[in-house]
C-alpha angles and dihedrals in degrees: 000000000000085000092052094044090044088054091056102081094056087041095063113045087060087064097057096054093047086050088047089051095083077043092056099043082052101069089043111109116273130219116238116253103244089055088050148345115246107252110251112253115264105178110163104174121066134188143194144181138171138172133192138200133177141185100268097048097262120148146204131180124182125182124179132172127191123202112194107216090185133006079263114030117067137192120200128178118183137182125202138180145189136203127191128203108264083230096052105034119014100257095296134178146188127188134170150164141209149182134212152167135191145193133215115201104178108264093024144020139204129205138180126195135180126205147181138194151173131211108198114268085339121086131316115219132203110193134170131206136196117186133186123207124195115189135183121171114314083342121099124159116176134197125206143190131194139182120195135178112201110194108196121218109265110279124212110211114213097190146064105271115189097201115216093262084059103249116140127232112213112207142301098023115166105223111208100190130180119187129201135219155171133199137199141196165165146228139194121171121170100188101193117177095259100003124060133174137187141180133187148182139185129175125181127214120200130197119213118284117273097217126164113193116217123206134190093230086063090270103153110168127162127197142160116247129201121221105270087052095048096049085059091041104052092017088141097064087026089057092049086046091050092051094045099034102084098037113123106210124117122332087326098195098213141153105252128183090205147333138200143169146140144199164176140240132189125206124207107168119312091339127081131183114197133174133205151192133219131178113176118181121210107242096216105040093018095234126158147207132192120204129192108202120185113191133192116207121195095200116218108177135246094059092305123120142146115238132203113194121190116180151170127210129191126168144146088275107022129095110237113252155122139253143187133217138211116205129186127179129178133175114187 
């Protein structure tokens, strides 16, 4: 992870002089209309980094590259990590990947997308999305869909635990637990030429966990535990998941009951200044955080863009702080 962090720098600033490339060409001369039509745009390569900090040292760091097979058809593959205070969270860290395509097909676009990722001695989960866009005109709206398996680290269990069917476990017992889930939502964008909006949700249904108890003396049960039983069950992975869940740095790959937000942006030029709102909800304890982001775009054309994020999170268990973001974008 030092080594990752270190990279970043150089990293970078590569991708600001790949984003300052459409800049550059601009200020070259330009041939009058009536000598010769400027050629259409056909970048197929895109790139994107981000980088996140907050007051309390926690960090986040996203890259993402796009390759266009066709004008229309798309292929995208991004990494993303996260890395928590020692004093406020035991070192912890949390790092996935995920790859992705997607269609146009002229009014609307579909795109599919799987993932995986790895919070550290916790759980590792494996999800895949599907997502459906409808435009017309400056109007879009999306639907998605998503299925998800989370496997939690093996669990020993250091005192007596009477399951719901009534079957006692005698210590210590190890727990080796995998939990399910879908997940639904909803999109709605206006893009004007000065003024934007946007609005989002997203809920989260689980199914019980799926959990088998292991014993020295041959014991082997499994049963399937709701959500007030699994919290006391695996309280010592559910409570790290409480104090990390709501956090807003970086890609934060989380289990979330539900998230929502919306914003606006303003355009003057080639330069756009946009906030927004996001509340996200804990699936296991129901906390909650709310986060204000303002962000200032240097708009480069072409999709690429350099963005400066400043923000401010507050939640149940949370401390109350701000952060601030780093964005490059690049299409060549």
């Amino acid at each position: 992870m030092t080594r990752l962090l270190n990279a970043r720098y150089p990293l970078l600033a590569a991708f600001v002089l790949l984003a300052c490339q459409p800049a550059l060409a601009a200020t070259a001369p330009v041939a009058d209309d009536d000598e010769e039509e400027q050629e259409p745009w056909n970048a197929r390569w895109s790139l994107e980094g981000a980088v996140e900090v907050d007051q309390q040292s926690n960090r986040g760091l996203d890259a993402a590259v796009g390759y266009a097979v066709t004008p229309t058809t798309s292929v995208r593959f991004a990494g993303n990590s996260t890395a928590f205070s020692p004093t406020l969270s035991n070192g912890f860290h949390s790092n996935g990947v995920e790859i992705g395509g997607a269609h146009d097909f002229k009014h609307f676009s579909l795109s599919g997308a799987i993932g995986r990722w790895q919070d550290s001695d916790i759980l590792t989960a494996t999800e895949g999305k599907l997502g459906l866009d409808l435009r017309s005109k400056r109007w879009s709206m999306g639907l998605t869909g998503m299925y998800r398996r989370s496997s939690f680290e093996p669990l020993t269990i250091n005192t007596p635990l009477t399951l719901e069917d009534g079957t006692s476990l005698p210590e210590p017992a190890v727990s080796t637990c995998k939990l399910n889930n879908t997940g639904f939502g909803a999109h709605g964008d206006y893009a004007g030429q000065i003024w934007s909006a946007r609005a989002r949700f997203q809920g989260y249904q689980y199914k019980a966990a799926d959990c088998t108890f292991s014993n020295l003396t041959g014991l082997d049960v499994r049963s399937h535990l709701v959500k007030d039983v699994f919290v006391v069950v695996e309280a010592t992975l559910v409570d790290q998941l409480e104090t990390i869940g709501v956090r807003r740095i970086g890609r934060e790959n989380t289990l979330l009951s539900s998230e929502f937000g919306g914003g606006a942006s303003w355009r003057h030029q080639d330069f756009i200044v946009s906030l927004d709102y996001t509340r996200q909800a804990e699936y296991f304890s129901g906390a909650s955080s709310d986060t204000l982001t303002a962000t200032g775009t240097a708009d480069m054309g072409h999709n690429s863009g350099v963005d400066l994020v400043l923000g401010y999170t507050r939640g149940n268990t949370v401390s109350e702080g701000a952060f601030v973001g780093f964005v490059v974008r690049a299409h060549f």
